[in-house]
MARMAR-910946 format. One record per residue (C-alpha): residue number from 1; residue in three letters; chain; x, y negated, z negated. Coordinates in steps of 0.25 Angstrom, whole numbers, padded with zeros to 4 digits. Each point is the difference from the previous one (the first is absolute). Last residue first. Example, Ala and Ser with C-alpha at 12.3 -4.5 7.8 and 13.67 -1.06 7.14 Angstrom:
<recs>
@resi: 2 | resn: SER | chain: A | c1: 0055 | c2: 0004 | c3: -0029
@resi: 1 | resn: ALA | chain: A | c1: -0006 | c2: 0014 | c3: -0002
</recs>
This chain:
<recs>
@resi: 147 | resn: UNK | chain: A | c1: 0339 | c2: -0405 | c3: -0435
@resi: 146 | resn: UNK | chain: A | c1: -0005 | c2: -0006 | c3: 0012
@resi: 145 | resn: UNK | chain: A | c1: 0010 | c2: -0013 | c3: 0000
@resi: 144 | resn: UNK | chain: A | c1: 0011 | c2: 0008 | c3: -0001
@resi: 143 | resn: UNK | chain: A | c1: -0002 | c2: 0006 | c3: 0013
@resi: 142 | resn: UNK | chain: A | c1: 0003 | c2: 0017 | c3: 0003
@resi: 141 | resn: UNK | chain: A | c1: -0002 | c2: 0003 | c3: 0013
@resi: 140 | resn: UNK | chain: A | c1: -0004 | c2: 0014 | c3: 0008
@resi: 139 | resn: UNK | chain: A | c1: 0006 | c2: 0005 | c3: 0013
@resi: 138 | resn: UNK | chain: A | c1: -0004 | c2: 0006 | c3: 0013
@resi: 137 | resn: UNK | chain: A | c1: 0005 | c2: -0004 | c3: 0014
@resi: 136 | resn: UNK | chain: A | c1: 0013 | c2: 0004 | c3: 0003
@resi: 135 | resn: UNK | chain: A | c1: -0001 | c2: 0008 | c3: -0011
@resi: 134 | resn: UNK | chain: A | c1: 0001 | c2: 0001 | c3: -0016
@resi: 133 | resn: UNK | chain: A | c1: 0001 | c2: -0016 | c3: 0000
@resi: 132 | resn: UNK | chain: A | c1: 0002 | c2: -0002 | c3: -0014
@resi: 131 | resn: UNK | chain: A | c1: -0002 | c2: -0017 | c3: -0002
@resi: 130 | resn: UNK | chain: A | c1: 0003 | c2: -0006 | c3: -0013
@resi: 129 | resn: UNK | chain: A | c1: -0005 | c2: -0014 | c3: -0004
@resi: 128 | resn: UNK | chain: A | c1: 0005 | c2: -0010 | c3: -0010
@resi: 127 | resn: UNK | chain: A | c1: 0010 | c2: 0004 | c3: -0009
@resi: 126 | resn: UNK | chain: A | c1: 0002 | c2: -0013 | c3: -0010
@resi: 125 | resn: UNK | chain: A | c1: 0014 | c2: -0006 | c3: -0002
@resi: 124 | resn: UNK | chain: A | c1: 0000 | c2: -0008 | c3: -0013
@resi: 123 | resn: UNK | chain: A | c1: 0006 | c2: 0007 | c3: -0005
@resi: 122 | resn: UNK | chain: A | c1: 0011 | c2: 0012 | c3: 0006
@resi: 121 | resn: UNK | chain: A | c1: -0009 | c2: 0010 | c3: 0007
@resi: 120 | resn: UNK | chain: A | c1: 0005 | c2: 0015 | c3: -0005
@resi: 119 | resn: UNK | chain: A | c1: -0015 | c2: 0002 | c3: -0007
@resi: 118 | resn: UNK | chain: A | c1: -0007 | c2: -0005 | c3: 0013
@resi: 117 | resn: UNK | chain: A | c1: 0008 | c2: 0010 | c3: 0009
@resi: 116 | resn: UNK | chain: A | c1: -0005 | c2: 0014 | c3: -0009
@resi: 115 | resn: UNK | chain: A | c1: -0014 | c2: -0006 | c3: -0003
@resi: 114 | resn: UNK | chain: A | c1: -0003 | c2: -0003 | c3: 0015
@resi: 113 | resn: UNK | chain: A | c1: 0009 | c2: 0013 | c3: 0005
@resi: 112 | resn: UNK | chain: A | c1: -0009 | c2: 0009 | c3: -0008
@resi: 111 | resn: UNK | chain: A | c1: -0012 | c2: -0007 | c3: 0003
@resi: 110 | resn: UNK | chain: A | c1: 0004 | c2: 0002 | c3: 0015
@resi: 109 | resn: UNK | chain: A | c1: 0002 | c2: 0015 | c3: -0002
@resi: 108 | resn: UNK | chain: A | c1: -0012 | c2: 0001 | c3: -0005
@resi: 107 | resn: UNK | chain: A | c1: -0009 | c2: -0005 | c3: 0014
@resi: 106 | resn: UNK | chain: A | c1: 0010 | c2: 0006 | c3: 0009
@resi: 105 | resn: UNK | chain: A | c1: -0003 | c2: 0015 | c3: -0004
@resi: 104 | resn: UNK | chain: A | c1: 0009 | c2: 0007 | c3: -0010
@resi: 103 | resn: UNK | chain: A | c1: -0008 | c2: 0004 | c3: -0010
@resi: 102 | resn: UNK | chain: A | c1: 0005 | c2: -0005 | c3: -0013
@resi: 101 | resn: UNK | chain: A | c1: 0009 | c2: 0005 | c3: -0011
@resi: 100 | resn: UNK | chain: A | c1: 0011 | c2: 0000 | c3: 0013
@resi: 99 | resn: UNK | chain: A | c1: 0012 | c2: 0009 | c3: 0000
@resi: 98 | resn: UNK | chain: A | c1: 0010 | c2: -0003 | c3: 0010
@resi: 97 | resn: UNK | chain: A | c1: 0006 | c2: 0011 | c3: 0006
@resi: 96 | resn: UNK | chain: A | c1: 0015 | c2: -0002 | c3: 0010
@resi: 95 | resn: UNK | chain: A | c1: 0003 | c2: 0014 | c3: 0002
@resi: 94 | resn: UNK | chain: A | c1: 0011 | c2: 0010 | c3: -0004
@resi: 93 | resn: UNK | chain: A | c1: -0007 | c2: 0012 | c3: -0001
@resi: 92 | resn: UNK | chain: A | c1: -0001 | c2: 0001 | c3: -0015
@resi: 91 | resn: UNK | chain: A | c1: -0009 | c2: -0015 | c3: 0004
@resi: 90 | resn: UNK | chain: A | c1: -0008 | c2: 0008 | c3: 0011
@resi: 89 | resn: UNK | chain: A | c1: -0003 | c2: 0012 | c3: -0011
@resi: 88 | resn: UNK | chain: A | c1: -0005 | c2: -0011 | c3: -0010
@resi: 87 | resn: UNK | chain: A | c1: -0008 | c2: -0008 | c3: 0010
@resi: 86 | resn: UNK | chain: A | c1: -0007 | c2: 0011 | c3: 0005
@resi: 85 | resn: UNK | chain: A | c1: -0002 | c2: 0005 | c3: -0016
@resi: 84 | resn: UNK | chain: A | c1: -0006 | c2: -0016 | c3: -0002
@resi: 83 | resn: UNK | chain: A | c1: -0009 | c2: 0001 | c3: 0011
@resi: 82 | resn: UNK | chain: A | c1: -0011 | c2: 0007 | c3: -0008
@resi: 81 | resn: UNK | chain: A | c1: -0003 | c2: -0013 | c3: -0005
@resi: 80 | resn: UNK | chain: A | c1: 0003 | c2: -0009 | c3: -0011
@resi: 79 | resn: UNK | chain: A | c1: 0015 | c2: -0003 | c3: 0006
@resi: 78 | resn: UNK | chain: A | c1: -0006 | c2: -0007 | c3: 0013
@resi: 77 | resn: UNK | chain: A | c1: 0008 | c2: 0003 | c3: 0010
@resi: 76 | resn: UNK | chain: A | c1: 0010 | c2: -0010 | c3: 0007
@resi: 75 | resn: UNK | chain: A | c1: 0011 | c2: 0005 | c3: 0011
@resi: 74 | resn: UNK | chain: A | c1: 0012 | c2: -0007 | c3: 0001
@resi: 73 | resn: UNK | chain: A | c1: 0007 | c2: -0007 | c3: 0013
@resi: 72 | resn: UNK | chain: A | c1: -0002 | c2: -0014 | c3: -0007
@resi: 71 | resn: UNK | chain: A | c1: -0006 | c2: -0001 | c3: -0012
@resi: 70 | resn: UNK | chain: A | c1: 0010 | c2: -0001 | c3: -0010
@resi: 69 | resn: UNK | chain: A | c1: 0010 | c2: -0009 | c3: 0007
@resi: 68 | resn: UNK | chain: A | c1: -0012 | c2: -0009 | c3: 0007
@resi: 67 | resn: UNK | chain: A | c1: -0010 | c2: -0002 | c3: -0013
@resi: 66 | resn: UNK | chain: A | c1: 0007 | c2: -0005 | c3: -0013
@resi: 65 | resn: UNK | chain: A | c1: 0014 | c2: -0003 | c3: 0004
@resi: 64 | resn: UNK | chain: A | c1: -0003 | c2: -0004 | c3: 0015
@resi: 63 | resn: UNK | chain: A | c1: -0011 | c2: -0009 | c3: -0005
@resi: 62 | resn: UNK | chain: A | c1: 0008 | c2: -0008 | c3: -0010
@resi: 61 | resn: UNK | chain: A | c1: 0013 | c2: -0001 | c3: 0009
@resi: 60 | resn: UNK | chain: A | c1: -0010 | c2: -0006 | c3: 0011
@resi: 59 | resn: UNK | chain: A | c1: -0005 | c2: -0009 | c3: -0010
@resi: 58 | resn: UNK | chain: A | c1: 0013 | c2: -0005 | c3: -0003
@resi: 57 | resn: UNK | chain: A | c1: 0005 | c2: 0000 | c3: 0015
@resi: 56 | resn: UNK | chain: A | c1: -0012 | c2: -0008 | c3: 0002
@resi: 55 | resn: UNK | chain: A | c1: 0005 | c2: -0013 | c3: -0010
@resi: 54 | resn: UNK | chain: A | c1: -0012 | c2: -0003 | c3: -0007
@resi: 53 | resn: UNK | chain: A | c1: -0009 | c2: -0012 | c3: 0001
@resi: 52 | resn: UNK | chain: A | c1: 0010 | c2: -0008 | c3: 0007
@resi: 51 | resn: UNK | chain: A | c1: 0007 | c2: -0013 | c3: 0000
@resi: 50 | resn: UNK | chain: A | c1: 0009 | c2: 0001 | c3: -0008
@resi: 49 | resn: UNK | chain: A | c1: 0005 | c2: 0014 | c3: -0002
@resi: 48 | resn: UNK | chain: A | c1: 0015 | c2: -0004 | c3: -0003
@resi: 47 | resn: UNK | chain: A | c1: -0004 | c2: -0010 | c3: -0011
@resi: 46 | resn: UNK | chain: A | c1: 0005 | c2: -0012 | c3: -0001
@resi: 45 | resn: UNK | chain: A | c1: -0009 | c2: -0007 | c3: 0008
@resi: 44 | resn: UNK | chain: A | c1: -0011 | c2: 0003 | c3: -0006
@resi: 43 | resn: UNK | chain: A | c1: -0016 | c2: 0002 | c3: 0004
@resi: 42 | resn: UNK | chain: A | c1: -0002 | c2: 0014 | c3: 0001
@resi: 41 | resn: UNK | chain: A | c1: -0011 | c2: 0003 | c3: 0008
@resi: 40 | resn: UNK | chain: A | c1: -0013 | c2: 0003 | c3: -0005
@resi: 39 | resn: UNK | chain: A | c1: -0005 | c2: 0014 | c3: -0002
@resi: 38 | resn: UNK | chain: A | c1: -0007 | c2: 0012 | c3: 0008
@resi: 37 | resn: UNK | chain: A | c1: 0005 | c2: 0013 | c3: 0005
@resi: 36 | resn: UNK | chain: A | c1: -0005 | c2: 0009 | c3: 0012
@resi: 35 | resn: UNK | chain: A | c1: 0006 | c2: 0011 | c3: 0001
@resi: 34 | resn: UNK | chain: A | c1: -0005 | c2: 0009 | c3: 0014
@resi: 33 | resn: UNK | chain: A | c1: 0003 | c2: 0016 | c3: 0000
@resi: 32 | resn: UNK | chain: A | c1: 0000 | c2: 0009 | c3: 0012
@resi: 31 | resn: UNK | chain: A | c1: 0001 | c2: 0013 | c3: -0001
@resi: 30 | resn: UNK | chain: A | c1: 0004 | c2: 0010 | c3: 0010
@resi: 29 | resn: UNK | chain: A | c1: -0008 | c2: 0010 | c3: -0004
@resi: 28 | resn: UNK | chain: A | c1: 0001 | c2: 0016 | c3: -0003
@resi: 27 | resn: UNK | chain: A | c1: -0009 | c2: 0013 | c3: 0000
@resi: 26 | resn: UNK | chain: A | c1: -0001 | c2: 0012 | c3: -0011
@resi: 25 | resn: UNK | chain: A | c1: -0015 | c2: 0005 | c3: 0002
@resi: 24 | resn: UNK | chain: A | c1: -0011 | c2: -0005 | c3: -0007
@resi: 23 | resn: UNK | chain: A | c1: 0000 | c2: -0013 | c3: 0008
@resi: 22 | resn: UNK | chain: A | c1: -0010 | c2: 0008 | c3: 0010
@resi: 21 | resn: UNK | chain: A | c1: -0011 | c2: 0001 | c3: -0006
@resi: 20 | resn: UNK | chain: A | c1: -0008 | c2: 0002 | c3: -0013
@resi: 19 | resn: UNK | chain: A | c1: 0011 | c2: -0004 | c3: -0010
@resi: 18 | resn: UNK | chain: A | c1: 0003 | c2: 0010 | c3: -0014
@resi: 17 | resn: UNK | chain: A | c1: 0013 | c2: -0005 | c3: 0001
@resi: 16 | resn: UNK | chain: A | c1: 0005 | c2: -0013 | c3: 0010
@resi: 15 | resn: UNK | chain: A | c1: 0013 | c2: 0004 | c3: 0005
@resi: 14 | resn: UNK | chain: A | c1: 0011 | c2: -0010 | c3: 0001
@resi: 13 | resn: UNK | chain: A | c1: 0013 | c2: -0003 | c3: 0008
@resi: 12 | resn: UNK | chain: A | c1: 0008 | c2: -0012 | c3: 0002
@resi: 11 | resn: UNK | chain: A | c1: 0009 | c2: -0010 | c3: 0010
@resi: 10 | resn: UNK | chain: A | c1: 0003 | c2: -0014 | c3: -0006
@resi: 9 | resn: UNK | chain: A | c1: -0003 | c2: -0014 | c3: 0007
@resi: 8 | resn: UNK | chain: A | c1: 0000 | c2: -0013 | c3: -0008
@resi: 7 | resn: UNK | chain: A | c1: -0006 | c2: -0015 | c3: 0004
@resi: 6 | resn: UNK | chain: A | c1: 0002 | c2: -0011 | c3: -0009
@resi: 5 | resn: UNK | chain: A | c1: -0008 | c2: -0011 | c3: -0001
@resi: 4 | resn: UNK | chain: A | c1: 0000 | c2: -0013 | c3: -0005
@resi: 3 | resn: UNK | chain: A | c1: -0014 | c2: -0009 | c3: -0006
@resi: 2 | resn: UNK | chain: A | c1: 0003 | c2: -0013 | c3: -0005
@resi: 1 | resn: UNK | chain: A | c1: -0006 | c2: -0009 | c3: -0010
</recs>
């Protein structure tokens, strides 16, 4: 079994509703997102791919459809809170607004990825570990093994 990872940037704003400190107000991260797939590698010398558990411009293809192009330079706000009417009057104003059913923090945001990217996998590929780094030196993971 072999482990690759794929490493991802994208630029985004949140606010955290009803939050006691500081992450209540509009703010932004430079995200930084970590892939890690899981497979054996493709034993056939016939096939273009042999030799690889997945081809990384194909994973990067995956992420980029389903994380990067919406999420990058667009502000999330959770659509169940009083949020929604910001996000509203930011979208008639042109802006990029993605609508989340879930707080935004780090920690949601991660499951959403997790069941987003595993859903797109072509079999027997397994996503094995996401890692969200918020900051330089804060993130959350998401690992396979502990769900």
């Amino acid at each position: 079994m072999i482990r690759l990872t794929k490493i991802f940037t994208f630029e985004t704003a949140h606010a955290l509703w009803g939050y006691d400190g500081k992450c209540k107000n509009i703010h932004g991260h430079s995200y930084k997102l970590y892939v890690t797939i899981k497979g054996n590698p493709l034993e056939d010398l016939n096939h273009k791919k042999n030799g690889m558990v997945m081809d990384f411009g194909d994973l990067k293809s995956i992420i980029k459809k389903l994380i990067i192009d919406p999420l990058d330079h667009a502000i999330l706000l959770n659509v169940n809170s009083k949020h929604k009417e910001l996000g509203e009057k930011l979208l008639l104003e042109g802006h990029k607004v993605v609508f989340t059913p879930y707080q935004p923090t780090c920690e949601n945001m991660l499951l959403d990825f997790a069941s987003k990217i595993s859903s797109q996998l072509p079999e027997p590929i397994v996503l094995a570990k996401l890692k969200l780094f918020e900051t330089e030196t804060s993130y959350g993971e998401w690992i396979l093994e502990d769900q």
